[in-house]
N, C-alpha and C positions, 0 to 999 in steps of 0.2 A: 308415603304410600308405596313408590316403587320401591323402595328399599328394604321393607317387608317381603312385598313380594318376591325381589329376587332372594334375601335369603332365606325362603320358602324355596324356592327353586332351585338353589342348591345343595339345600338339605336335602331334597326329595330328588334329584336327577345329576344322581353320581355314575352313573355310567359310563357315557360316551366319555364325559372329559376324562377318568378315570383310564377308559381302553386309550385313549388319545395318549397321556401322558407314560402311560406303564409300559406300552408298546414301546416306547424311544426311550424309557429307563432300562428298558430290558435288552434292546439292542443293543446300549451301553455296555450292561451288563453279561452280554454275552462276548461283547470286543474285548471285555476285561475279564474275565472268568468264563473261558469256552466251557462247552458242556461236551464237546467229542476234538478231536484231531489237538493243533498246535496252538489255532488261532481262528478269530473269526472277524472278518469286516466289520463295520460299523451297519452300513446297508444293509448285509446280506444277516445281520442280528436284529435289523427291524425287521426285516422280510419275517425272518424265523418266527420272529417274538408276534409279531402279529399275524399269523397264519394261524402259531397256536391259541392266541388269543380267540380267534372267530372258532378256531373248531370248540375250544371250552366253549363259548357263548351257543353256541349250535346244539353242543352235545351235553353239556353239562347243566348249564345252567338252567334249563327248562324244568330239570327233574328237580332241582334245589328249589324251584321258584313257587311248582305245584303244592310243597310243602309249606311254603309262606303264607300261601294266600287263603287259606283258612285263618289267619289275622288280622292279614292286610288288603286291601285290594290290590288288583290282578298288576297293573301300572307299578305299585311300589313294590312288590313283591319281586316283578322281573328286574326291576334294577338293583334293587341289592341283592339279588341272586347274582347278577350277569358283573355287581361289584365283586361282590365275595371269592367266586371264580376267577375272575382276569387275577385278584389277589393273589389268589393258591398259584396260577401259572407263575407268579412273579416271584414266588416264594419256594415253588418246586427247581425252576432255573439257578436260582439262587446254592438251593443247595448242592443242585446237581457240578454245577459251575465250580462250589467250594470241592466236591467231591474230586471233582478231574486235574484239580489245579495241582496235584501230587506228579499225575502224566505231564502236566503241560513244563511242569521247572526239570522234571528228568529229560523230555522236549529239547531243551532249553540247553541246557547243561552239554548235553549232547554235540547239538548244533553248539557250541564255544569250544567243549576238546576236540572236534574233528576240523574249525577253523585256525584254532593254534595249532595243530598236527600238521595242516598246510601247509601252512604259512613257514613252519620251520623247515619244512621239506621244498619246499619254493624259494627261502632264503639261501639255502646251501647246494641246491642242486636244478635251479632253474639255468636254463642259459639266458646269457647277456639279453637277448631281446626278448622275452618273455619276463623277466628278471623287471626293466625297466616298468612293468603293468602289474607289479605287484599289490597295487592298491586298491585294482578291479576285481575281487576276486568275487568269483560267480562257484555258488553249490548250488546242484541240485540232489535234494534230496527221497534216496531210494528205497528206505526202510528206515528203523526206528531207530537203526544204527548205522546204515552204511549210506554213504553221502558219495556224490561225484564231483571234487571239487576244481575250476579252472579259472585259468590266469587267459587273457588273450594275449596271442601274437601282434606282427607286426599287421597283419593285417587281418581282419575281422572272421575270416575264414578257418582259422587255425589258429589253437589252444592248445596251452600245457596243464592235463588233465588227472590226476592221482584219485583212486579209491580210496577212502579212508572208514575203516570199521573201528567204530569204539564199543564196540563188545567186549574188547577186551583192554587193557593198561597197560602202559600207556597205548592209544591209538595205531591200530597197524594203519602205515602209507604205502601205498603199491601205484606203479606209473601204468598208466593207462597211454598204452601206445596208439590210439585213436585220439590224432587230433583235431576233431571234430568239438566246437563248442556245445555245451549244454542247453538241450531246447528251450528255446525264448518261453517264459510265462511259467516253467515248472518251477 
């Protein structure tokens, strides 16, 4: 008898588990295929993913629902409306995700010739005690091409710091006479 019934109940109450599951597929899916910038947390892509989830449910699904339920009742009508919806958010990210991924390997690309551009500029023209921290190398990045990259000193105060613009080929490196390190967290 309960067997039945539960899968009566989950034929008919696809929602929640539905939002539960999609929201953390999508958060996935936005770590691994952002939809703007370079990259996106795990976290802060369930945040996303389910933020947009409730506003679909909020905003959309109501108006899908209204049209169901002239076949169905009111009950089955809002859940495969509020399924159908979370659906399309997980399929619009999707493609939005596929769309960007063209920015994110030029991204990408990027950030690798202005760390090789460094690193050879660090190799040959670091001095001896900045030279030995060549393995710490911290970029912060300033635009889509120009990056602030540094090596530390001896002591945590002072760095040897180069602009590097790959806008152009190979990479221009220019010494940045501010030995100040790159702000923690950028």
């Amino acid at each position: 008898m309960w067997t039945r019934r539960l899968r009566w109940r989950l034929r008919g109450a696809r929602l929640w588990p539905a939002f539960a599951l999609l929201t953390l597929l999508d958060g996935v899916l936005l770590h691994v295929n952002p939809v703007a910038g370079d990259s996106t947390a795990i976290v802060s892509g369930i945040l996303l993913a389910g933020f947009l989830n409730l506003i679909a449910l909020v905003v959309v699904a109501p108006l899908i629902s209204r049209r169901l339920r002239s076949r169905r009742p009111v009950e089955i009508a809002d859940d495969r409306a509020g399924t159908a919806v979370i659906l399309a958010v997980s399929a619009v990210l999707l493609i939005l995700g596929l769309m960007h991924a063209g920015a994110v390997g030029d991204a990408n690309r990027a950030m690798a010739d202005q760390l090789a551009a460094a690193r050879r500029y660090f190799a040959v023209n670091a001095p001896p005690e900045y030279r030995a921290h060549r393995g710490q190398v911290d970029t912060w990045k300033q635009s889509d091409d120009f990056f602030r990259t540094c090596i530390p000193g001896a002591d945590r105060d002072h760095a040897l710091c180069v602009f590097v613009s790959t806008d152009v080929s190979p990479p221009s490196v220019r010494l940045d006479p501010n030995h100040v390190p790159n702000p923690i967290g950028d």
